[in-house]
VEXTIGU-237463 format. One line per 10 residues: number of its first residue (from 0); for each residue x, y, z of C-alpha. Coordinates in steps of 0.1 Angstrom, whole numbers, plus 5000, padded with zeros to 4 digits. Last residue first. Layout:
<nodes>
NUM) X/Y/Z ~ ...
</nodes>
This chain:
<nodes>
547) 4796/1951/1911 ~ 4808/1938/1871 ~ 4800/1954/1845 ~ 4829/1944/1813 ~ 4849/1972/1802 ~ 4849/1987/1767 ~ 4811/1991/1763 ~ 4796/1990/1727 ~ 4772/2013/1713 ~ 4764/2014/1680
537) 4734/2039/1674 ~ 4710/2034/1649 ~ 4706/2054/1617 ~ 4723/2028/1590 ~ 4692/2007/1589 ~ 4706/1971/1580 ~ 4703/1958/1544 ~ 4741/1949/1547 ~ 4735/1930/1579 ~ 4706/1904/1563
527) 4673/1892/1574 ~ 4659/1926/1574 ~ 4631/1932/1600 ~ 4597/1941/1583 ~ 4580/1912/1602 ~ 4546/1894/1583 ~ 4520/1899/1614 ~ 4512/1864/1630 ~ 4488/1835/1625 ~ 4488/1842/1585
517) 4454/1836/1567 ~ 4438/1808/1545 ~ 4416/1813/1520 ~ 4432/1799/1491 ~ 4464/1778/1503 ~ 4447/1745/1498 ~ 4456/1742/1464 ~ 4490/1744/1471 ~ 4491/1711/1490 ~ 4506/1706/1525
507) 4500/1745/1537 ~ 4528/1769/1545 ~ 4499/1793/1553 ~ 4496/1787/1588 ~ 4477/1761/1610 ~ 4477/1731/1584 ~ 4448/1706/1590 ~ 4461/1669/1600 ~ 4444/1643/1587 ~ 4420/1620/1610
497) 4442/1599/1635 ~ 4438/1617/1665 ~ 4403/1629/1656 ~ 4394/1629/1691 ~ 4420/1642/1717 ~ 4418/1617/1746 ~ 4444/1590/1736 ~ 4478/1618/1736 ~ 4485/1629/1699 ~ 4517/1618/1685
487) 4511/1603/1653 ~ 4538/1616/1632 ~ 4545/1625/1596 ~ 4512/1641/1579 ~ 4528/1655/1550 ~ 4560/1666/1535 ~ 4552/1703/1541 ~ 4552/1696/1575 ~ 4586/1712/1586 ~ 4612/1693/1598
477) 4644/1698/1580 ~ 4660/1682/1550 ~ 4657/1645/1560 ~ 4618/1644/1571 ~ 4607/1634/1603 ~ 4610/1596/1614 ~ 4581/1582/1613 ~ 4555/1568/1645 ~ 4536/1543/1640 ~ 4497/1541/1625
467) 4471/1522/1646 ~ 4466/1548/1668 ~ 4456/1531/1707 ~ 4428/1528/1724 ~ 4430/1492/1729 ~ 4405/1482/1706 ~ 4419/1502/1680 ~ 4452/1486/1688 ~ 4439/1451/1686 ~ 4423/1460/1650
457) 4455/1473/1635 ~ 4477/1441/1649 ~ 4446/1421/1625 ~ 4453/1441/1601 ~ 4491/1428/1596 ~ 4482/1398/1604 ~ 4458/1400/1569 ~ 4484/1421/1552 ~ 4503/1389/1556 ~ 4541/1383/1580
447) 4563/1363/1568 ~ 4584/1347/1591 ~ 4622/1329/1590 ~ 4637/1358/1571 ~ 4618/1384/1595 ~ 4585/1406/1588 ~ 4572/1430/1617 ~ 4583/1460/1604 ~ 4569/1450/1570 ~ 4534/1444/1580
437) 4532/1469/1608 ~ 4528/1505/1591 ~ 4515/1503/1555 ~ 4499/1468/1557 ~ 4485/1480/1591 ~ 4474/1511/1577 ~ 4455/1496/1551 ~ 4436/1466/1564 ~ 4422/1487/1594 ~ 4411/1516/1574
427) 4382/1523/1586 ~ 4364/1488/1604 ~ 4354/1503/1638 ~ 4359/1482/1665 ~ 4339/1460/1683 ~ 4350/1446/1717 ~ 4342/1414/1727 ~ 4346/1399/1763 ~ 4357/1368/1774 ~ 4339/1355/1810
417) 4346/1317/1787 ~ 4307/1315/1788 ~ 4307/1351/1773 ~ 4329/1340/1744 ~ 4311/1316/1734 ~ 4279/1342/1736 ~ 4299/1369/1720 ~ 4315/1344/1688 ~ 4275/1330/1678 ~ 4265/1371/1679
407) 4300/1377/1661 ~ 4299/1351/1636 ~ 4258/1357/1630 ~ 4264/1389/1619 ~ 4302/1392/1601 ~ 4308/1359/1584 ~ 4327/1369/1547 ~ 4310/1348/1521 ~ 4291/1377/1508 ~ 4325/1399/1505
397) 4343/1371/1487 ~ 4316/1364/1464 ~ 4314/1401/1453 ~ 4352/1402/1448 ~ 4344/1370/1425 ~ 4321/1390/1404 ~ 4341/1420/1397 ~ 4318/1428/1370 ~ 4299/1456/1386 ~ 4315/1463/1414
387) 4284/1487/1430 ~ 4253/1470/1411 ~ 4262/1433/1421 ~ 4253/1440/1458 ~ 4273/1428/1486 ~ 4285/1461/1498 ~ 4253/1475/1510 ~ 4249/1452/1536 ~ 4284/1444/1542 ~ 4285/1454/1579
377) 4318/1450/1597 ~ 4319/1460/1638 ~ 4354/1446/1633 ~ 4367/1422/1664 ~ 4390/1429/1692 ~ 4393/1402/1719 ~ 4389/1406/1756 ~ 4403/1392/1788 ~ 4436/1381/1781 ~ 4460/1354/1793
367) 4471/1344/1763 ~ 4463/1308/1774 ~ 4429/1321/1775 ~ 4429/1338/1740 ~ 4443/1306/1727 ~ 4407/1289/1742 ~ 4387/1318/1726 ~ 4404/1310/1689 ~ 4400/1275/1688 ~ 4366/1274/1698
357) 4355/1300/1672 ~ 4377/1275/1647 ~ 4352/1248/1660 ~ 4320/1267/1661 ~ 4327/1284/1625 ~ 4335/1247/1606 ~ 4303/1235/1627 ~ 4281/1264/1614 ~ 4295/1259/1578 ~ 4289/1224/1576
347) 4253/1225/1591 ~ 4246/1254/1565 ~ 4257/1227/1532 ~ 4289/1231/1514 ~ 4308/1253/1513 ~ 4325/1280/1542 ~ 4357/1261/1555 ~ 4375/1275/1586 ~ 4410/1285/1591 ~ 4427/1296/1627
337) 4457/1315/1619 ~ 4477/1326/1644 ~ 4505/1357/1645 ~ 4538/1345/1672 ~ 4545/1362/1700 ~ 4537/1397/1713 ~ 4524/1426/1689 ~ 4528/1457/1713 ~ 4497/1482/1720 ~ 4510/1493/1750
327) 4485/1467/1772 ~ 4501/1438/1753 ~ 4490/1426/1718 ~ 4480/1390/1706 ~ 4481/1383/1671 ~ 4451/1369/1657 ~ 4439/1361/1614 ~ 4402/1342/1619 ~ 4400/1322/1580 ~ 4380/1315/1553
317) 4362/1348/1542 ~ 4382/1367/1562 ~ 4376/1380/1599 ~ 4409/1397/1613 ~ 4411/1392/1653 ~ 4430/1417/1677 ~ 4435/1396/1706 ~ 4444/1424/1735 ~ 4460/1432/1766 ~ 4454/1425/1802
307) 4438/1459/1813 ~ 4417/1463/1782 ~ 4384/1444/1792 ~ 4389/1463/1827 ~ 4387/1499/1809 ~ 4359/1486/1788 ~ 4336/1477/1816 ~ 4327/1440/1813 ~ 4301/1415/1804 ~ 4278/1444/1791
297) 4241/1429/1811 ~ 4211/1415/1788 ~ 4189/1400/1813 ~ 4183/1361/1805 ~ 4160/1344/1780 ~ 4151/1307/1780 ~ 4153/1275/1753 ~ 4154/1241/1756 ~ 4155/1224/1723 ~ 4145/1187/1717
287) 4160/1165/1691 ~ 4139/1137/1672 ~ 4162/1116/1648 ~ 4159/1102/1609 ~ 4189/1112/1603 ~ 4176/1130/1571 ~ 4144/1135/1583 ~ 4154/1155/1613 ~ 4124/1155/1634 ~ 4115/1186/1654
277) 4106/1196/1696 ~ 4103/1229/1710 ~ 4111/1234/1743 ~ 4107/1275/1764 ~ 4116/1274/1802 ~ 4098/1295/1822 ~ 4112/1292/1857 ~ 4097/1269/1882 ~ 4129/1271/1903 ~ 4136/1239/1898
267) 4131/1238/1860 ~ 4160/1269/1861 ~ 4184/1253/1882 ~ 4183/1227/1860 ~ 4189/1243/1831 ~ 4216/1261/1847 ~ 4232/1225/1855 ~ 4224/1215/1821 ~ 4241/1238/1804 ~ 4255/1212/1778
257) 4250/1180/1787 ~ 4215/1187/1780 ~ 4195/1152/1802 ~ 4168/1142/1781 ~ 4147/1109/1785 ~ 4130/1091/1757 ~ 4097/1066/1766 ~ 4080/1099/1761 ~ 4047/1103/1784 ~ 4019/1114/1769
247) 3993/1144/1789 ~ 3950/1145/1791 ~ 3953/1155/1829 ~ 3965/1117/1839 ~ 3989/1097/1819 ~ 3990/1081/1786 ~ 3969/1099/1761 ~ 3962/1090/1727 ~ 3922/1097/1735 ~ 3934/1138/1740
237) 3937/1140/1703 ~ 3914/1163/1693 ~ 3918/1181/1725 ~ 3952/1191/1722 ~ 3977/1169/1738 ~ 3997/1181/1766 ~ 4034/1165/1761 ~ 4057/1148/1787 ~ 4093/1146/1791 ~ 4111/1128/1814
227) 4149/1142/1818 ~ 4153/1139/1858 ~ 4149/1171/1866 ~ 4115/1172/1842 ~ 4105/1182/1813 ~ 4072/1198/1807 ~ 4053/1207/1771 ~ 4027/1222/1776 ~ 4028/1234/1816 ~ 4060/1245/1810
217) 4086/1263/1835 ~ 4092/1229/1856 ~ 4053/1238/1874 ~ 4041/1268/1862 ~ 4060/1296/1880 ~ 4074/1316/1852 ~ 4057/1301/1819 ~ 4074/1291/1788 ~ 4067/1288/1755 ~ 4059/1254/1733
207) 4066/1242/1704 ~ 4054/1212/1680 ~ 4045/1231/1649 ~ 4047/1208/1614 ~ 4054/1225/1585 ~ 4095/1214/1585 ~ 4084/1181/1585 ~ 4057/1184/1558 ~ 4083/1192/1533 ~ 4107/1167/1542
197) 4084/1141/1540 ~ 4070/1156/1511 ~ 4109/1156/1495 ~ 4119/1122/1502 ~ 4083/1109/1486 ~ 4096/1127/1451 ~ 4125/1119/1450 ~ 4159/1138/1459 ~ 4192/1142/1445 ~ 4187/1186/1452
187) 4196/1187/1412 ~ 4169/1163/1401 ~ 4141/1171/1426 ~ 4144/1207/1410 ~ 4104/1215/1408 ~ 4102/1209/1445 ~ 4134/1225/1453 ~ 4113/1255/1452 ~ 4093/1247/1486 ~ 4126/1235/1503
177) 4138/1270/1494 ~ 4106/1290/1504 ~ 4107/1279/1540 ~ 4078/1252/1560 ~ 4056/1281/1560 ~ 4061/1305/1527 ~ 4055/1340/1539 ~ 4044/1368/1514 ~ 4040/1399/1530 ~ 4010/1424/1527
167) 4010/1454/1552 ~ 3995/1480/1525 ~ 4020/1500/1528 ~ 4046/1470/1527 ~ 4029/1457/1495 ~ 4033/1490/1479 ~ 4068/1494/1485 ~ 4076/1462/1473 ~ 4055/1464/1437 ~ 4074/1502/1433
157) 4112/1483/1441 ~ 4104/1464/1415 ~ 4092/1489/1388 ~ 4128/1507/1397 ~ 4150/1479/1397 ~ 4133/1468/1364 ~ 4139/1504/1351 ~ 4175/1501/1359 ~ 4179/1468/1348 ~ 4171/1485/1312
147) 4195/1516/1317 ~ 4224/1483/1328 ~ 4218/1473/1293 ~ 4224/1502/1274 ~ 4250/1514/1295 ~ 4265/1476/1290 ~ 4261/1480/1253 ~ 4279/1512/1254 ~ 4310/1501/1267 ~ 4332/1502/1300
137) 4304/1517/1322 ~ 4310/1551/1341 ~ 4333/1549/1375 ~ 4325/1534/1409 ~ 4326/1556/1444 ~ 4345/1558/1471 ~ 4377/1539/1460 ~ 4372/1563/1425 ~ 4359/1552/1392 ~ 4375/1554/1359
127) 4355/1571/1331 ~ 4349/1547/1301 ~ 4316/1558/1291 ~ 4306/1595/1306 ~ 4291/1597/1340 ~ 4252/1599/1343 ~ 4244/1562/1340 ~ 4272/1552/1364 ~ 4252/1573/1392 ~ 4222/1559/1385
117) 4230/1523/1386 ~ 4244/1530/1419 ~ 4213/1550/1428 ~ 4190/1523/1417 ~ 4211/1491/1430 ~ 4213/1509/1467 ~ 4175/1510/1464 ~ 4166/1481/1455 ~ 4189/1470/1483 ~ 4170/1494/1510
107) 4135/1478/1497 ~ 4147/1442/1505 ~ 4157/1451/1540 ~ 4121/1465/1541 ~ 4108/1432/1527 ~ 4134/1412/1553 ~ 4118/1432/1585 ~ 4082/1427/1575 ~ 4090/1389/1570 ~ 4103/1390/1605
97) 4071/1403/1620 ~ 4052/1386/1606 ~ 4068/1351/1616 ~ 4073/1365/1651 ~ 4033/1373/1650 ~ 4025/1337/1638 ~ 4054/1325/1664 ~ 4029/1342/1688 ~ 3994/1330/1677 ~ 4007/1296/1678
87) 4018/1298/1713 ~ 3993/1308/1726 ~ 3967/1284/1708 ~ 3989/1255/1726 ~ 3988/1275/1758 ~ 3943/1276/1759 ~ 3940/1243/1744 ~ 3935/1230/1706 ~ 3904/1227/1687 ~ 3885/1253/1712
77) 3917/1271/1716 ~ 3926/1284/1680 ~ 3888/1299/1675 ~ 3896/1321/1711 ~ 3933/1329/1699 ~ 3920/1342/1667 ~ 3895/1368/1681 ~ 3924/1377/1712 ~ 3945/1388/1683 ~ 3915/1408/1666
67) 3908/1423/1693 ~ 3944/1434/1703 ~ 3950/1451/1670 ~ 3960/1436/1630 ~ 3951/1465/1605 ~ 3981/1465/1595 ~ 3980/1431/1579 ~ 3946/1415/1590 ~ 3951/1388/1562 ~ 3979/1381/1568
57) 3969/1373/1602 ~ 3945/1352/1588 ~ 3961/1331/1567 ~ 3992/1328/1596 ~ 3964/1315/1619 ~ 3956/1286/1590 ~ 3992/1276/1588 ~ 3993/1275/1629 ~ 3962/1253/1630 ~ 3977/1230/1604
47) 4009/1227/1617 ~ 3989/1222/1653 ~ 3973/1187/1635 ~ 4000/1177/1617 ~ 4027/1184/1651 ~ 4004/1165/1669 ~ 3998/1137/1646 ~ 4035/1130/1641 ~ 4043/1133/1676 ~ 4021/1107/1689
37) 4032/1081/1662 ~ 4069/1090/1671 ~ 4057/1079/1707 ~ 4040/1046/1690 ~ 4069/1038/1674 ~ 4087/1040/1706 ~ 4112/1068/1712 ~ 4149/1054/1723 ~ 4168/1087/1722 ~ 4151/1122/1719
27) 4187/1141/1714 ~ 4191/1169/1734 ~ 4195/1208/1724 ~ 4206/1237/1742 ~ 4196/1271/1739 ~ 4204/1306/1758 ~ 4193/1343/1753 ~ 4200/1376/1755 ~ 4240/1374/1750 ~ 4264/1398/1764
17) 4259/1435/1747 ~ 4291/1442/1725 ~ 4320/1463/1745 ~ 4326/1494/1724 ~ 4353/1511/1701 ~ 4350/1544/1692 ~ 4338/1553/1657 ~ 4362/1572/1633 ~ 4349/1595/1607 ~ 4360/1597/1577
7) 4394/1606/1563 ~ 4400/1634/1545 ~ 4423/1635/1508 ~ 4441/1661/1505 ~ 4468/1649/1523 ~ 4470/1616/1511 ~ 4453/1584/1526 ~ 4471/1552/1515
</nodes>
């Protein structure tokens, strides 16, 4: 609960999030011959290759990388290749680059979250309690000594990062730096030894092609057509294995994307590029292919429209979406939902368990009858580190397991396809005020109502550009403001609404804050009493009433 004298931050307003960039659907390569799979295993060896040696030297370039020496690389790829194949490798080299550049400086920033926390609980006294804004001292003196140590790890770590990212150097580990450490823990992962290099040199392999607008179908590489045959360009290496005319194989599979496909189609038709790359699960032991394109990003809807049917306010946790649906006024209506989802196990597990609850949710938001759903713009980037709770290890676990990015990029194109849009609101305070102003209220004997329903009320009237706090009744003596902030009354276009309420005379909400303040009016010399009247003025009084 925010006191007086205690200020809130600032409040963002809410937005509609941008609609999604970009489309994919997959298909299943069903009935490939062996000598199909044959075809794909030595194409995707032999470009793996290529594109493992073009990531060498690109590496190797760092920042010195420029157009020439991009077009340098592209001319050695194409003679054992083709002129597309070699484009594309060159580009998912540069993605790849790219990327790793963007986790080392996300790397740097949590360094350097740990060092100031660290620093900051050095230089208060042992046993000093924290604040909610910042943590306290450490609880003994052998964890001060200990955490001073970290420190200077932190600190000679962070100095190795920062000088590999002026220099340009990354370290990228092609085929994924997990499956290459579960190499020395075949035991734990239940694997042997063969299971794990076919694994390995799966995910190494490069079988991908990008799309080209007004090529024939979108692809000259790798082309599919309307009627789901799909046909490869080999490289020149391998151009004996071919099929079909113009050096291209012929899958015996057939594709048809039952999902999207009619704007897949429309797409192919229209000789629009159309991006397909093609794996091998080695688990199942099945070939998928993805088909891949970008669109314009457009918001879905103006904000005033999103907000004209009501609201879903939505409450992510860590294993479950809480909802209550909200009218225009800001009004809970019906019944709070829960829609659970389970978060162990492996990543396919958890990105089903989010599709289906996702699902659930956007199809009760139909039957609603609204057209947008309120979600927290939450970031736990800095929140997830070990440095800031200290001890509270499971609080940490909670707050890493919590889906914030990829839920709400994977919830806004759903949502999009169901012409739902997605607000984001500001985070501040949502949890709190609702449990202080909505969850009891809204508690009966045959419903209990959670802080996390509670919350999730808060969120749908932030979205709706409403305050989130209700209205009190004034105090039962008069009704001053000396108690406090009591009411929320400010109309929707005054900003800081719902930001703490600075005193406008002397009579102040804390005494400390009366230093410095001044009177709004001269202090009257009047006497408040009859007896301390000034006995020099006249009495008049008129014994007959004026009247015309």
């Amino acid at each position: 609960m925010t006191g007086p004298g205690k200020p809130l931050r600032r409040i963002d307003a809410p937005f509609v999030s941008l609609g999604p960039s970009g489309v994919t659907v997959r298909d299943r390569l069903k009935g490939l011959t062996p000598e199909d799979e044959k075809v794909l295993r030595l194409v995707g060896e032999h470009l793996g290759s290529l594109a493992s040696r073009d990531l060498k030297a690109r590496c190797a370039d760092g920042l010195d990388h420029s157009a020439t020496t991009w077009a340098a690389r592209k001319r050695d790829l194409t003679g054992v290749s083709s002129s597309r194949w070699a484009g594309s490798v060159t580009k998912a080299t540069h993605d790849q680059w790219a990327l790793s550049r963007r986790g080392q400086a996300a790397h740097v920033d949590s360094l350097d979250a740990g060092i100031r926390t660290i620093s900051h609980r050095l230089s208060l006294p042992i046993g000093e309690k924290g604040t909610g804004r910042a943590p306290g001292g450490y609880r003994s003196r052998h964890e001060w000594f200990v955490k001073a140590r970290r420190l200077h790890i932190l600190e000679e770590r962070r100095a190795a990062v920062a000088a590999d990212r002026d220099n340009g150097i990354v370290h990228v580990v092609r085929g994924g730096r997990k499956l290459l450490n579960t190499r020395h823990n075949l035991d734990a992962a239940n694997l042997t030894e063969a299971r794990w290099r076919e694994k390995w040199e799966a995910a190494r392999w490069f079988l991908a092609a990008d799309g080209e607008s007004g090529k024939r179908f979108g692809n000259e590489t790798i082309r599919v057509t309307p009627d789901g045959k799909v046909s490869i360009r080999l490289p020149a290496p391998l151009a004996g294995l071919a099929n079909a005319r113009s050096g291209r194989y012929v899958l015996a599979a057939k594709v048809t994307f039952p999902h999207r496909g009619t704007e897949w189609a429309d797409r192919i038709e229209a000789n629009r590029a159309v991006a397909y790359p093609i794996h091998l699960d080695v688990d199942r032991g099945r070939w998928y292919l993805d088909a891949s394109w970008t669109r314009p990003v457009v918001r879905t809807m103006p904000l005033a429209t999103a907000r004209a049917a009501g609201m879903v306010g939505v409450d992510t946790n860590a294993d479950h979406f809480a909802c209550w649906h909200l009218d225009t006024h800001g009004n809970p209506v019906g019944e709070p939902q829960r829609f659970p989802y389970d978060l162990t196990g492996t990543a396919t597990h958890r990105d089903a368990q989010i599709r289906h609850a996702i699902t659930q949710l956007l199809h009760w938001a139909k039957r609603c009858g609204v057209t947008a759903i309120g979600l927290e713009n939450l970031d736990f980037t800095a929140e997830t580190t070990r440095e800031k709770h200290g001890h509270r290890k499971r609080f940490r676990q909670l707050i890493s397991g919590i889906p914030t990015g990829r839920l709400r990029a994977r919830l806004v194109s759903m949502a999009a396809a169901l012409d739902l849009a997605i607000i984001a609101v500001d985070p501040a305070y949502t949890s709190r005020w609702g449990a202080q102003h909505w969850q009891k209220p809204l508690a009966t004997p045959t419903r209990k109502t959670t802080r996390h329903d509670a919350a999730s009320i808060a969120i749908g009237r932030r979205a709706l550009g409403h305050p989130i706090r209700r209205r009190t009744a004034p105090p039962h003596d008069d009704r001053s403001d000396r108690r406090g902030h009591r009411t929320v009354q400010a109309p929707s276009g005054i900003r800081g609404r719902e930001e703490t309420r600075h005193p406008a005379t002397d009579r102040a909400h804390d005494a400390r804050s009366r230093t410095g303040t001044t009177r709004t009016r001269a202090t009257s010399r009047a006497s408040n009493t009859v007896r301390d009247a000034r006995s020099d003025q006249p009495w008049v009084q008129d014994p007959l009433l004026l009247t015309e």
